[in-house]
N, CA, C and O atoms as a Tripos MOL2 file, in Angstrom:
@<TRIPOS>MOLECULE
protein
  304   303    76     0     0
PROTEIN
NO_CHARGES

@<TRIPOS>ATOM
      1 N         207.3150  162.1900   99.9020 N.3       1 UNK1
      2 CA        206.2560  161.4070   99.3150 C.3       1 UNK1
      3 C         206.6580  159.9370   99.2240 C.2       1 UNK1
      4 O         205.8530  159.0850   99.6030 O.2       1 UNK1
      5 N         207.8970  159.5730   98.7270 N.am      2 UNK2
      6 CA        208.6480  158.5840   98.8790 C.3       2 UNK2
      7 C         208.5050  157.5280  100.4300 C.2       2 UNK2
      8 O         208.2540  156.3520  100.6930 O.2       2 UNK2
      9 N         208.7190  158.3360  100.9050 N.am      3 UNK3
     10 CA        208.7490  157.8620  102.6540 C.3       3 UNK3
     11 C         207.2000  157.3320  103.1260 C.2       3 UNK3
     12 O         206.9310  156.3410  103.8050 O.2       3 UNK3
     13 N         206.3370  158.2670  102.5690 N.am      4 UNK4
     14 CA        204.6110  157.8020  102.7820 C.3       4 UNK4
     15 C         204.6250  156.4860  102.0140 C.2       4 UNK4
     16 O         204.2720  155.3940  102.4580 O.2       4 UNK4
     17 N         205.0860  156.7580  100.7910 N.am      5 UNK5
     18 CA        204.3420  155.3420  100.1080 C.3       5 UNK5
     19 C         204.8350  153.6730  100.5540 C.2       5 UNK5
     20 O         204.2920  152.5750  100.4310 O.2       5 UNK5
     21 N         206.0480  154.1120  101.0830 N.am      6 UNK6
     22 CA        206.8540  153.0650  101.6530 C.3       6 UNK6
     23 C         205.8380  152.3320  102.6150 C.2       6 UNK6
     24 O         205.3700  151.1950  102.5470 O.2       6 UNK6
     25 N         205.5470  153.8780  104.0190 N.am      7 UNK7
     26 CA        204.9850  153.4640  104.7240 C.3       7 UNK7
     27 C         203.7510  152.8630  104.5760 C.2       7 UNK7
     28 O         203.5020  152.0330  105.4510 O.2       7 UNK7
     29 N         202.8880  153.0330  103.7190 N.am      8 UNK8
     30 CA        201.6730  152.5840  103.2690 C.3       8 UNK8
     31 C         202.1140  151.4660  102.9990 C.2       8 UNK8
     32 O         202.0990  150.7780  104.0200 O.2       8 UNK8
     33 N         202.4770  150.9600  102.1910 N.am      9 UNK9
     34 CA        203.1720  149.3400  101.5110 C.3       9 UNK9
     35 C         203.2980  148.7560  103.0840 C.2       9 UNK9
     36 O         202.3650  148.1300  103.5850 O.2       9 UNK9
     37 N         204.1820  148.9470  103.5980 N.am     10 UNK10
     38 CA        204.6040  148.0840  104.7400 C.3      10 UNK10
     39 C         203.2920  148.1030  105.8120 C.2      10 UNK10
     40 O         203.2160  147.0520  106.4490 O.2      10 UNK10
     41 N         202.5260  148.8320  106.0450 N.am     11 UNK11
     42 CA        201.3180  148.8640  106.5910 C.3      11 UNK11
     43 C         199.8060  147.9800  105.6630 C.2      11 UNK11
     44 O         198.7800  147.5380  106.1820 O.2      11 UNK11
     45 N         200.2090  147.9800  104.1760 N.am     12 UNK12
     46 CA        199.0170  147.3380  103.9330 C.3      12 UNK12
     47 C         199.8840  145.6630  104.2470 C.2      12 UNK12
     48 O         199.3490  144.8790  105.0310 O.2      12 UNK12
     49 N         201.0130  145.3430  103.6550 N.am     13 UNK13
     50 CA        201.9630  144.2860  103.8730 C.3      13 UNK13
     51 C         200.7840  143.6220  105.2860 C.2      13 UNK13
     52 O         199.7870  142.9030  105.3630 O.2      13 UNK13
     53 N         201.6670  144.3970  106.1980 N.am     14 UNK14
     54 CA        201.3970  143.7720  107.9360 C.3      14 UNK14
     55 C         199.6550  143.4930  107.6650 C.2      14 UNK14
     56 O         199.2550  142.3630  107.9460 O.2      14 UNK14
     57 N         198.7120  144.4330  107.1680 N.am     15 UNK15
     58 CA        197.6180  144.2290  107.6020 C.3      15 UNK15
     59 C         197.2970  142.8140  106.7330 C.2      15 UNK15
     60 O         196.8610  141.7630  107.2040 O.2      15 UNK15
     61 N         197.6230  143.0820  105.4070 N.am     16 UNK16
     62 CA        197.4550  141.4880  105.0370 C.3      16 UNK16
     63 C         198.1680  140.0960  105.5490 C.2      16 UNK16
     64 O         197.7690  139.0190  105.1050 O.2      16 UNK16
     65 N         199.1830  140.1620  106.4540 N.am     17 UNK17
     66 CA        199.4500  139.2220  107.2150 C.3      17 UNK17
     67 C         198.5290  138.8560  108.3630 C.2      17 UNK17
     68 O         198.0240  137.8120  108.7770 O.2      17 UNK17
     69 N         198.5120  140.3300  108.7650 N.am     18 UNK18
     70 CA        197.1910  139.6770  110.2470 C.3      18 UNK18
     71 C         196.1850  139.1450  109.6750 C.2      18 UNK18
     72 O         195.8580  138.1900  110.3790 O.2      18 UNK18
     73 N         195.1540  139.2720  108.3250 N.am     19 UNK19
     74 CA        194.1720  138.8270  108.0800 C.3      19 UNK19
     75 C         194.5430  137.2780  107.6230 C.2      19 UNK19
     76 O         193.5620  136.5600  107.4320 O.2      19 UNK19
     77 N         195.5100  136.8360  107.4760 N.am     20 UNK20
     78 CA        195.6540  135.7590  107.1700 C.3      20 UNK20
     79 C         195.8800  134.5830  108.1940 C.2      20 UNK20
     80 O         195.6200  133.3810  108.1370 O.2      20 UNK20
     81 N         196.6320  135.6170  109.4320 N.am     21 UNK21
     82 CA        196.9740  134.9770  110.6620 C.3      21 UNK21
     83 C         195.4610  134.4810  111.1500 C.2      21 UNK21
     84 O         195.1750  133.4430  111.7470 O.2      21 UNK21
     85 N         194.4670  135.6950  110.6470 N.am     22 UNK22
     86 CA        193.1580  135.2760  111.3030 C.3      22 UNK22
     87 C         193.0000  134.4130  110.7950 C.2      22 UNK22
     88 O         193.1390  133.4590  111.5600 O.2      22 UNK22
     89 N         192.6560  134.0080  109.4190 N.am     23 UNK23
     90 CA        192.4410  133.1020  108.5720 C.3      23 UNK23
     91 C         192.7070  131.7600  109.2380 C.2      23 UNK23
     92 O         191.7910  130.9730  109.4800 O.2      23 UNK23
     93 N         193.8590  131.5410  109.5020 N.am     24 UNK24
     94 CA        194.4040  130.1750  109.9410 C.3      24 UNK24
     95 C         193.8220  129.7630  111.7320 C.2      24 UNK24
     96 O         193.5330  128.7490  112.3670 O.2      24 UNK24
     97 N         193.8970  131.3890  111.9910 N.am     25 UNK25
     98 CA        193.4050  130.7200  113.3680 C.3      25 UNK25
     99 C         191.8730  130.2660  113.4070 C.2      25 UNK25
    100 O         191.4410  129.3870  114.1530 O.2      25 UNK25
    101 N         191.1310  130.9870  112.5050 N.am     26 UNK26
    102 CA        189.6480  130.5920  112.7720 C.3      26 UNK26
    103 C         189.7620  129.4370  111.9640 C.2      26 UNK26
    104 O         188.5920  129.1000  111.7880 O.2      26 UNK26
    105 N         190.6220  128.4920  111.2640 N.am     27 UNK27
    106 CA        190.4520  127.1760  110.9720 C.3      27 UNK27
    107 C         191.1530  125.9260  111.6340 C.2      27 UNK27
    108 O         190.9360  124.7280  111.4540 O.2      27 UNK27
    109 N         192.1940  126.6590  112.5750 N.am     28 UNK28
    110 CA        192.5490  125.9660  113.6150 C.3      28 UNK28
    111 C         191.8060  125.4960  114.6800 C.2      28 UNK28
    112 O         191.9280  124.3690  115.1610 O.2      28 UNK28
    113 N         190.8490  126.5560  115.1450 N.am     29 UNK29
    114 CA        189.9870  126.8180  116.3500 C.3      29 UNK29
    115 C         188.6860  125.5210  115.8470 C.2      29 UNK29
    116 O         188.2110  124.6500  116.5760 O.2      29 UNK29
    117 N         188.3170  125.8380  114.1310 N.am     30 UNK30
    118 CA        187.0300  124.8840  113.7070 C.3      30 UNK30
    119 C         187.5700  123.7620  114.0930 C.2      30 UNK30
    120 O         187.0070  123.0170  114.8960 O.2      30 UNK30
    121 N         188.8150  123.4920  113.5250 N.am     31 UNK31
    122 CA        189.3760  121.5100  113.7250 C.3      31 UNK31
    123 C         189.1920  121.6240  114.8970 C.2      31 UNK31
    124 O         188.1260  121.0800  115.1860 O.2      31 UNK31
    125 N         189.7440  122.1130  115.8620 N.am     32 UNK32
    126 CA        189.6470  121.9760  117.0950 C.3      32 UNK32
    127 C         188.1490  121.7670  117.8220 C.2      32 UNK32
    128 O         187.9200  121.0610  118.8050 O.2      32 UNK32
    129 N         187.6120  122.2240  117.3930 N.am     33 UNK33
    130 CA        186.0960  122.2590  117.3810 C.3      33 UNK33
    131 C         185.3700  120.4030  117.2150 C.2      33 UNK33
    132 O         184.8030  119.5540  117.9010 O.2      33 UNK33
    133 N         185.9720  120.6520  115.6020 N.am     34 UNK34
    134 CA        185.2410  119.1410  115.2630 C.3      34 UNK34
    135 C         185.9760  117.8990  115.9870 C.2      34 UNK34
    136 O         185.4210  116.8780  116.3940 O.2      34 UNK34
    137 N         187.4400  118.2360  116.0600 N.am     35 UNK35
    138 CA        187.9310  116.8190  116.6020 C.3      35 UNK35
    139 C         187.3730  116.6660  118.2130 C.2      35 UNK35
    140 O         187.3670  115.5960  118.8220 O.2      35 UNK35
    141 N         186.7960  118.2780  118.8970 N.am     36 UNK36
    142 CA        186.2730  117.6060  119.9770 C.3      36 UNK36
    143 C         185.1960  116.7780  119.8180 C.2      36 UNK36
    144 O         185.0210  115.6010  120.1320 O.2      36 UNK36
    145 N         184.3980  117.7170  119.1960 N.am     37 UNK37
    146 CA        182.8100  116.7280  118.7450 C.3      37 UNK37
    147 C         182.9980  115.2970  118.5410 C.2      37 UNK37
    148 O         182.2980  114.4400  119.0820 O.2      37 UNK37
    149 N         184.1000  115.0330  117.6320 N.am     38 UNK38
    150 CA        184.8490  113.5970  116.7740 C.3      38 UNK38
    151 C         184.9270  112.7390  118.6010 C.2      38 UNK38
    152 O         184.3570  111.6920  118.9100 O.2      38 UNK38
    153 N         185.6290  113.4360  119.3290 N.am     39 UNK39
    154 CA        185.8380  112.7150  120.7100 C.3      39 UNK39
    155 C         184.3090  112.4040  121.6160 C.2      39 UNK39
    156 O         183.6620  111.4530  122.0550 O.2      39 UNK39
    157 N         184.2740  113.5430  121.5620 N.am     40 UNK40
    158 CA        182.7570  113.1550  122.3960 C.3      40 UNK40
    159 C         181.3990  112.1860  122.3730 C.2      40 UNK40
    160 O         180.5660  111.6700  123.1190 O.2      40 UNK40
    161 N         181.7130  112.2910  121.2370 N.am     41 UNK41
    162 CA        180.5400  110.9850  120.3300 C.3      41 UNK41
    163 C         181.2490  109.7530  120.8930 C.2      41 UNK41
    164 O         180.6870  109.0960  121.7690 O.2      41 UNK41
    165 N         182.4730  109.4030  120.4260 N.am     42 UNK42
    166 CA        183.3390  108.3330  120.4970 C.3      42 UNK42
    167 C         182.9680  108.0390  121.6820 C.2      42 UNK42
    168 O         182.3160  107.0140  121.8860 O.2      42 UNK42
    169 N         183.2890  108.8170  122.6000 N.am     43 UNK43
    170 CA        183.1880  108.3680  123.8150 C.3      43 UNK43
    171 C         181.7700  107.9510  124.4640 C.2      43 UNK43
    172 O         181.6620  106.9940  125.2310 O.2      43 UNK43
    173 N         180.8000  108.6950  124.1080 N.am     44 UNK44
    174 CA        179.1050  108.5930  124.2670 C.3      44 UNK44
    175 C         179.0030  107.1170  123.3310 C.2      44 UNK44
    176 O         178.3130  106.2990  123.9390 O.2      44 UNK44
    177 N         179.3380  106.7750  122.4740 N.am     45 UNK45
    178 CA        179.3340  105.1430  122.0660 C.3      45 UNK45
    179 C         179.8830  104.3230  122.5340 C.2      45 UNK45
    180 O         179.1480  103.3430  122.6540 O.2      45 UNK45
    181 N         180.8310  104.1680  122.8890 N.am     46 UNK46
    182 CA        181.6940  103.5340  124.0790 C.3      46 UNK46
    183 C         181.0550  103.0590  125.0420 C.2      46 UNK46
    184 O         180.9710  101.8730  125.3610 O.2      46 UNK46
    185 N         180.5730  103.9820  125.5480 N.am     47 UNK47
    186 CA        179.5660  104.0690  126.9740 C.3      47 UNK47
    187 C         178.7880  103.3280  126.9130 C.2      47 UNK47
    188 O         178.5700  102.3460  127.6230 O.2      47 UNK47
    189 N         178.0090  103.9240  125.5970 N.am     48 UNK48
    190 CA        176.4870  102.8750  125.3030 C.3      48 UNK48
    191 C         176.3970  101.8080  124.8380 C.2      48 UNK48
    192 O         175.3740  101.1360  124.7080 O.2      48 UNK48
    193 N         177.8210  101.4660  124.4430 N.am     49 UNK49
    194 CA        177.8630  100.1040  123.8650 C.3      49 UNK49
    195 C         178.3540   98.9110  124.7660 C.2      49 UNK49
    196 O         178.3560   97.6980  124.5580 O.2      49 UNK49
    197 N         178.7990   99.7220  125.9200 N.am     50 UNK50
    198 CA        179.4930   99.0220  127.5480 C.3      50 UNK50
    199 C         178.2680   98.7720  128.2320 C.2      50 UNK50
    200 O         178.1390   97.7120  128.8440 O.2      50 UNK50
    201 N         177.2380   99.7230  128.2010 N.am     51 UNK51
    202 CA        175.8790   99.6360  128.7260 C.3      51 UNK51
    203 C         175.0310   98.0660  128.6170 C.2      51 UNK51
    204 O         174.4390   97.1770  129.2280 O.2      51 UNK51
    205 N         175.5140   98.5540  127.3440 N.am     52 UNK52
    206 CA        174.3130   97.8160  126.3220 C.3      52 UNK52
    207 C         174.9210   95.8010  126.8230 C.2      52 UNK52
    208 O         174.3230   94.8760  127.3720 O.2      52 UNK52
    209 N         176.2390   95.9400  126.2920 N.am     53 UNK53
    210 CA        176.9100   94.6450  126.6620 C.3      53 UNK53
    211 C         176.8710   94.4680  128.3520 C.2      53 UNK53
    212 O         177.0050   93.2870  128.6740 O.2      53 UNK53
    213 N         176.7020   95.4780  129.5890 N.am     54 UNK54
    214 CA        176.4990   94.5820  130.5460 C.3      54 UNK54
    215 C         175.1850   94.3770  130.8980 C.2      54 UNK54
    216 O         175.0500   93.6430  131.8770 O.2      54 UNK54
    217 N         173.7310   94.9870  130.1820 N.am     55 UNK55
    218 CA        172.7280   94.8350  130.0820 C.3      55 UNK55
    219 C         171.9680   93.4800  129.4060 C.2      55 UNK55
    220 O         170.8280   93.0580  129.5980 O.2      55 UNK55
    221 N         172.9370   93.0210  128.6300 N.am     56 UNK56
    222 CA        172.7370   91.5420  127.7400 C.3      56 UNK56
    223 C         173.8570   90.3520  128.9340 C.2      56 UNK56
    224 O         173.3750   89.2670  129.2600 O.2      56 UNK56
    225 N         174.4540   90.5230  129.1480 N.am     57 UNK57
    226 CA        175.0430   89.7910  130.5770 C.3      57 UNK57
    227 C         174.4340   89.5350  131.7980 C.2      57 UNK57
    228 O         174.4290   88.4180  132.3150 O.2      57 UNK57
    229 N         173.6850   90.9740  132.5020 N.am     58 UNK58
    230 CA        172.6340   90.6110  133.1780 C.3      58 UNK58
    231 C         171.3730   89.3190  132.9660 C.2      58 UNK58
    232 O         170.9500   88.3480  133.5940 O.2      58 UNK58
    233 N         171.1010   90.0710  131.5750 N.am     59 UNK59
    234 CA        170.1790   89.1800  131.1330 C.3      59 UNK59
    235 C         170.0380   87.8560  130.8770 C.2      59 UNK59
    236 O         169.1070   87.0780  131.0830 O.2      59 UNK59
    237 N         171.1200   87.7230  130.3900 N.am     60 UNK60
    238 CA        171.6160   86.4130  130.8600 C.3      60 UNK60
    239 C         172.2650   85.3990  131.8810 C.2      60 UNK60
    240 O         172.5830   84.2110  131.8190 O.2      60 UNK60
    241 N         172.3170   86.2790  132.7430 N.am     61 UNK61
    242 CA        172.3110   85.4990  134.1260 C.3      61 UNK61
    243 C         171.1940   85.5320  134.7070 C.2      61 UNK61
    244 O         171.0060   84.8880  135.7380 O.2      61 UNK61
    245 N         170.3180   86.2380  134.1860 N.am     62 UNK62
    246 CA        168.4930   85.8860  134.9480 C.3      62 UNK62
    247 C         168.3290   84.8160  134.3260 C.2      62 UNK62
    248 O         167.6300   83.9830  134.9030 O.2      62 UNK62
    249 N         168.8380   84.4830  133.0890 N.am     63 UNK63
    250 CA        167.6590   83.1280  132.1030 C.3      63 UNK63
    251 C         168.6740   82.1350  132.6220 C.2      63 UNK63
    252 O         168.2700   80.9790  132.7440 O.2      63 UNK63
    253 N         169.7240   82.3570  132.8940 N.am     64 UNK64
    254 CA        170.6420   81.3590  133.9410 C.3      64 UNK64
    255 C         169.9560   80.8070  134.5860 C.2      64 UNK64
    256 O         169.4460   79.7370  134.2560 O.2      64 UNK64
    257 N         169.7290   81.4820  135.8540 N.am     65 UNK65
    258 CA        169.1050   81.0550  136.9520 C.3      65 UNK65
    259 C         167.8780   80.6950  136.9460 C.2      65 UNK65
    260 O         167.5970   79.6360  137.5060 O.2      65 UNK65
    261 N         166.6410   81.6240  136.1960 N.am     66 UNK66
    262 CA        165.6010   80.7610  135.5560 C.3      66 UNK66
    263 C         165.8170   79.4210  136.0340 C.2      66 UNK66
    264 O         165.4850   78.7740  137.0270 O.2      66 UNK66
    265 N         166.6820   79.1690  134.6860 N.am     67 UNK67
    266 CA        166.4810   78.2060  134.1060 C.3      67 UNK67
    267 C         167.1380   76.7990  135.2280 C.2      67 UNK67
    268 O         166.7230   75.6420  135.2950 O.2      67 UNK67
    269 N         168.3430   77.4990  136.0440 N.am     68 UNK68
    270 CA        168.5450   76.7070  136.9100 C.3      68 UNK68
    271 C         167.5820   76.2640  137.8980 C.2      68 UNK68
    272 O         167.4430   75.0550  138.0830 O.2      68 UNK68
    273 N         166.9470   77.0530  138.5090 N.am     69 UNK69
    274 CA        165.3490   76.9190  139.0950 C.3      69 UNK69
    275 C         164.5630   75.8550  138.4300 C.2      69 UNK69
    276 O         164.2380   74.7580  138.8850 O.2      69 UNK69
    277 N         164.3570   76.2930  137.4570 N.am     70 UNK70
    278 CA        163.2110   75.1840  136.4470 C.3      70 UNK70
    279 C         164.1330   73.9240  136.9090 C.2      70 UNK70
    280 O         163.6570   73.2730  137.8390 O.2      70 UNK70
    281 N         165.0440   73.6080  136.5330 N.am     71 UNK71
    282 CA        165.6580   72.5830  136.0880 C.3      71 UNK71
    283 C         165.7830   71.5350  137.5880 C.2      71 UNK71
    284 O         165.3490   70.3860  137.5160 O.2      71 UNK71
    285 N         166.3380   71.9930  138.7660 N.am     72 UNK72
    286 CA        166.1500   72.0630  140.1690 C.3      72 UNK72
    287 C         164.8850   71.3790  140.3260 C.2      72 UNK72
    288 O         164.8600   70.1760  140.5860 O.2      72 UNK72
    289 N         163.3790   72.3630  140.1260 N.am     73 UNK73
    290 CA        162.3210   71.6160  140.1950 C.3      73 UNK73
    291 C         161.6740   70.8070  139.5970 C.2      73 UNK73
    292 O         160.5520   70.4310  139.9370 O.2      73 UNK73
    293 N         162.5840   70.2520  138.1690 N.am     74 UNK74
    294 CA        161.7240   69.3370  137.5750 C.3      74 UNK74
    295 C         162.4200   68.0940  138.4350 C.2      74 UNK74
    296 O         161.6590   67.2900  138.9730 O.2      74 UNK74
    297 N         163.6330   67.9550  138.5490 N.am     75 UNK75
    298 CA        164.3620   67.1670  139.3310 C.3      75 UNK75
    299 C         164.1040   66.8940  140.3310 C.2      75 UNK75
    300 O         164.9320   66.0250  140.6060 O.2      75 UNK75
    301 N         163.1940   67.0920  141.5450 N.am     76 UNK76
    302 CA        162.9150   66.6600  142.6780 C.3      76 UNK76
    303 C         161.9510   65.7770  142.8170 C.2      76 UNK76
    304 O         161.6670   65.3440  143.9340 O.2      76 UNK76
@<TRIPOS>BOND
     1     1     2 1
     2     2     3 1
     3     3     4 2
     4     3     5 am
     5     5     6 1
     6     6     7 1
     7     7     8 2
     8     7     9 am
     9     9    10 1
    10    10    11 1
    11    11    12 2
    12    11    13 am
    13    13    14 1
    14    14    15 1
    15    15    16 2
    16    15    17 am
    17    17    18 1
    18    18    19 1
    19    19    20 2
    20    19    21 am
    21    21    22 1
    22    22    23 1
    23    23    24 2
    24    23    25 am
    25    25    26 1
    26    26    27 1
    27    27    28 2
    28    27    29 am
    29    29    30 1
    30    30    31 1
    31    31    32 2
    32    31    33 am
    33    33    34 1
    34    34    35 1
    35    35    36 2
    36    35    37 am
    37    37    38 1
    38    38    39 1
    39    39    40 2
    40    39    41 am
    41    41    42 1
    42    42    43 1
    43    43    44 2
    44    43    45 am
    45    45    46 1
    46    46    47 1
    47    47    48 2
    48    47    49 am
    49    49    50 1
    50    50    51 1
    51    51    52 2
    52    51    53 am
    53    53    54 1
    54    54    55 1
    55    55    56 2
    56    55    57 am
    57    57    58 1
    58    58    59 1
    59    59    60 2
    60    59    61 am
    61    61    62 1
    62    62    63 1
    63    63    64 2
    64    63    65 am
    65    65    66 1
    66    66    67 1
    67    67    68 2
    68    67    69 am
    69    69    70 1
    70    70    71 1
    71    71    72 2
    72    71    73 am
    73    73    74 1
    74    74    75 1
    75    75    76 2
    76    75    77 am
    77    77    78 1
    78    78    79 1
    79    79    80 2
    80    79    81 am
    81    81    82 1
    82    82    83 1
    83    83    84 2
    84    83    85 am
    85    85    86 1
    86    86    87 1
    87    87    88 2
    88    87    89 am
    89    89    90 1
    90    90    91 1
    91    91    92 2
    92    91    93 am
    93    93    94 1
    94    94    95 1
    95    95    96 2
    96    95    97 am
    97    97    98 1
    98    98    99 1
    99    99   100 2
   100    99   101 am
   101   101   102 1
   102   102   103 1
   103   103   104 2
   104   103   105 am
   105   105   106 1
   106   106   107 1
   107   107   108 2
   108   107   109 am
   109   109   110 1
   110   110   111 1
   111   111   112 2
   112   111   113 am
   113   113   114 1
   114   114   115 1
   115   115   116 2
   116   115   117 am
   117   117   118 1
   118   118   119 1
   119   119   120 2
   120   119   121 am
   121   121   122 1
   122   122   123 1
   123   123   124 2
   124   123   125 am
   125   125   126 1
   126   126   127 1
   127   127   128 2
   128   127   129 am
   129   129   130 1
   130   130   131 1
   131   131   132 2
   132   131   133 am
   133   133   134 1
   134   134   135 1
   135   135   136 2
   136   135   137 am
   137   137   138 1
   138   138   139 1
   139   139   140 2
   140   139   141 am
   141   141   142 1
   142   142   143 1
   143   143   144 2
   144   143   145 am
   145   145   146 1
   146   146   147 1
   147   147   148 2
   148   147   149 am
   149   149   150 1
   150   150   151 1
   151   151   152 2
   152   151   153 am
   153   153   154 1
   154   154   155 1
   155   155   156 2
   156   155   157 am
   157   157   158 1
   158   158   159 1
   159   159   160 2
   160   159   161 am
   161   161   162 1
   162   162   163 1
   163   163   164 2
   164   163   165 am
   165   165   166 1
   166   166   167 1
   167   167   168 2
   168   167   169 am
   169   169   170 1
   170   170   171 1
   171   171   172 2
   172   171   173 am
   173   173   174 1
   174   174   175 1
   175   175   176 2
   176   175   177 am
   177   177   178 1
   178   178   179 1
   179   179   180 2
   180   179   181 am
   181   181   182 1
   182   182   183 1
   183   183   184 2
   184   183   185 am
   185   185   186 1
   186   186   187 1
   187   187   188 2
   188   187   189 am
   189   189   190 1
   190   190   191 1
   191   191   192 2
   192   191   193 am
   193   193   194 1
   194   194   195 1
   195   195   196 2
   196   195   197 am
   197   197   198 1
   198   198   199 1
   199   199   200 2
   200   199   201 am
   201   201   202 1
   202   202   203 1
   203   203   204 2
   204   203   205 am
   205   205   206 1
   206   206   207 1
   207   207   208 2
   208   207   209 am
   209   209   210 1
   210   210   211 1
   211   211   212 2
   212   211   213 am
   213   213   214 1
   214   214   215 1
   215   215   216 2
   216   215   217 am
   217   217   218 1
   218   218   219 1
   219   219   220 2
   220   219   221 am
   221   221   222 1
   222   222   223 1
   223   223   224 2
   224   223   225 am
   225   225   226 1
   226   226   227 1
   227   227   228 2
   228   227   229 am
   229   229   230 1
   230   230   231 1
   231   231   232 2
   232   231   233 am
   233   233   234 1
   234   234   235 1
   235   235   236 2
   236   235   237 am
   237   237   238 1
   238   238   239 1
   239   239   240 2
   240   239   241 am
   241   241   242 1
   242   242   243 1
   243   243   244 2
   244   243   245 am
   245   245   246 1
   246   246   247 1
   247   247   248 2
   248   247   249 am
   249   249   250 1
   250   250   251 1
   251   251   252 2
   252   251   253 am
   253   253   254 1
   254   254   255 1
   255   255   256 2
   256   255   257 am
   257   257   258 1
   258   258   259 1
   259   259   260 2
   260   259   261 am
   261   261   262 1
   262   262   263 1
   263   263   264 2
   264   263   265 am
   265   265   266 1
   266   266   267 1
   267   267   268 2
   268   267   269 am
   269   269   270 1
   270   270   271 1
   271   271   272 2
   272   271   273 am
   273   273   274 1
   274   274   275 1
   275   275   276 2
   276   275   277 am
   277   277   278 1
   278   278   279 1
   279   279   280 2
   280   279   281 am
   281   281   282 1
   282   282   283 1
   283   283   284 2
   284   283   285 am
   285   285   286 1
   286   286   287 1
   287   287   288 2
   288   287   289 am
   289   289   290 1
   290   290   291 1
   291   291   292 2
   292   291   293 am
   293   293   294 1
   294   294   295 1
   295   295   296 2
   296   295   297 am
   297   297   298 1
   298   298   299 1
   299   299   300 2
   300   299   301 am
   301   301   302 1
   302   302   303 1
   303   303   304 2
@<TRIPOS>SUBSTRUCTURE
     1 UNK1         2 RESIDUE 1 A UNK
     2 UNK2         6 RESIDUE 1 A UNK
     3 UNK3        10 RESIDUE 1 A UNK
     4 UNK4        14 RESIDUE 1 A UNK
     5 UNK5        18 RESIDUE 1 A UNK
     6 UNK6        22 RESIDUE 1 A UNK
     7 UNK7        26 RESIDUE 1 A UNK
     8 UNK8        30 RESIDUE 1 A UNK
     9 UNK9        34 RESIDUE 1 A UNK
    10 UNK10       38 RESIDUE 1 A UNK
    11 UNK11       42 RESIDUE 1 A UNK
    12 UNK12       46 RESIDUE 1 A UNK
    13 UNK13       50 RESIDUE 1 A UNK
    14 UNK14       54 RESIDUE 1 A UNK
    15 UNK15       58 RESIDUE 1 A UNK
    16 UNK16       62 RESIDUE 1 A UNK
    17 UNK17       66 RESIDUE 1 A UNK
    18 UNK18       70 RESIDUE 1 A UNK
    19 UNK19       74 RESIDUE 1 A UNK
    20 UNK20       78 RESIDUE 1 A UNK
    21 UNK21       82 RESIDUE 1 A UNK
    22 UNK22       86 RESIDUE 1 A UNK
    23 UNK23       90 RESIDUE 1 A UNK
    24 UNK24       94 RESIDUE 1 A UNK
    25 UNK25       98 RESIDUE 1 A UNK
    26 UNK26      102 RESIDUE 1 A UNK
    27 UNK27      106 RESIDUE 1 A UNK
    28 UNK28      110 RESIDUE 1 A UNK
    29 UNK29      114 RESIDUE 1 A UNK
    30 UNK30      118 RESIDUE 1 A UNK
    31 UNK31      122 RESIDUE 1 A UNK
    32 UNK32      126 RESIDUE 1 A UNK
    33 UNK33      130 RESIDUE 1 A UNK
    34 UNK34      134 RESIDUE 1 A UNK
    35 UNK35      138 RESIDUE 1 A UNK
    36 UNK36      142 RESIDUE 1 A UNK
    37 UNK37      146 RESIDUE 1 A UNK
    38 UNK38      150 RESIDUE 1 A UNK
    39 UNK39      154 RESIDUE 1 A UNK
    40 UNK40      158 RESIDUE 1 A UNK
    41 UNK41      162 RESIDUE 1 A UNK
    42 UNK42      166 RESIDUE 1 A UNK
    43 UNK43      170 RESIDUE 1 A UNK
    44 UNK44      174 RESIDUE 1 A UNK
    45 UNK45      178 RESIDUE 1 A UNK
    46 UNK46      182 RESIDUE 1 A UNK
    47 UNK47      186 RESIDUE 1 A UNK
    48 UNK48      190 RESIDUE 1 A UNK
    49 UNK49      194 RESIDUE 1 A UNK
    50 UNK50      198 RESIDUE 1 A UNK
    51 UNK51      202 RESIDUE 1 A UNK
    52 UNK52      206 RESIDUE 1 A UNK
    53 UNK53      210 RESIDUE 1 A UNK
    54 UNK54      214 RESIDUE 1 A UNK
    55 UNK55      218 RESIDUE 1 A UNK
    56 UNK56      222 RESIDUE 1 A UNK
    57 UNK57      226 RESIDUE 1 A UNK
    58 UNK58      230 RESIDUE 1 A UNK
    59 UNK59      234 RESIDUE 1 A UNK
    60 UNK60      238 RESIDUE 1 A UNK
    61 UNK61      242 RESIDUE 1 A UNK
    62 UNK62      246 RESIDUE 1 A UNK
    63 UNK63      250 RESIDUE 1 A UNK
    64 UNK64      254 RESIDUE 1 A UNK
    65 UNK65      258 RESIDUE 1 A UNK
    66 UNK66      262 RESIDUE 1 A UNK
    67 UNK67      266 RESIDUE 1 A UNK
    68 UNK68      270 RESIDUE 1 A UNK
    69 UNK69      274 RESIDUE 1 A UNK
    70 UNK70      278 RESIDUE 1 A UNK
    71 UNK71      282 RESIDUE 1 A UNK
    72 UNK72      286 RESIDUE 1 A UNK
    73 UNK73      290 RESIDUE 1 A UNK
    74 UNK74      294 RESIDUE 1 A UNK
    75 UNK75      298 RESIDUE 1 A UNK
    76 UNK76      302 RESIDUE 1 A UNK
């Protein structure tokens, strides 16, 4: 009887280790999760904010030239 109860102990022991092992892994796996999300955004702003700044550069080399035009024909 001795020998069962042992074994029981050391069997509930292990099983409460694996549930804990789970424990940590399904909160390892979430960070892992969010710090991708955390990256992906980052990077999708990046983008749009590179967009955005060579979209205002363009734009300003049209009112450039515009304006070089205008300026050209008032001069002649």
């Amino acid at each position: 009887m001795k020998k069962v109860a042992v074994t029981v102990a050391v069997l509930a022991l292990g099983l409460a280790a694996c549930t804990k092992n789970a424990d940590n892994n399904a909160a390892n796996e979430t960070a892992v999760e969010n710090n991708a999300d955390v990256d992906v955004n980052a990077g999708a702003d990046a983008a749009l904010n590179a967009a955005g700044n060579e979209l205002n550069a363009a734009d300003n080399s049209v009112q450039n030239a515009s304006n070089a035009v205008e300026n050209a024909a008032t001069n002649q």
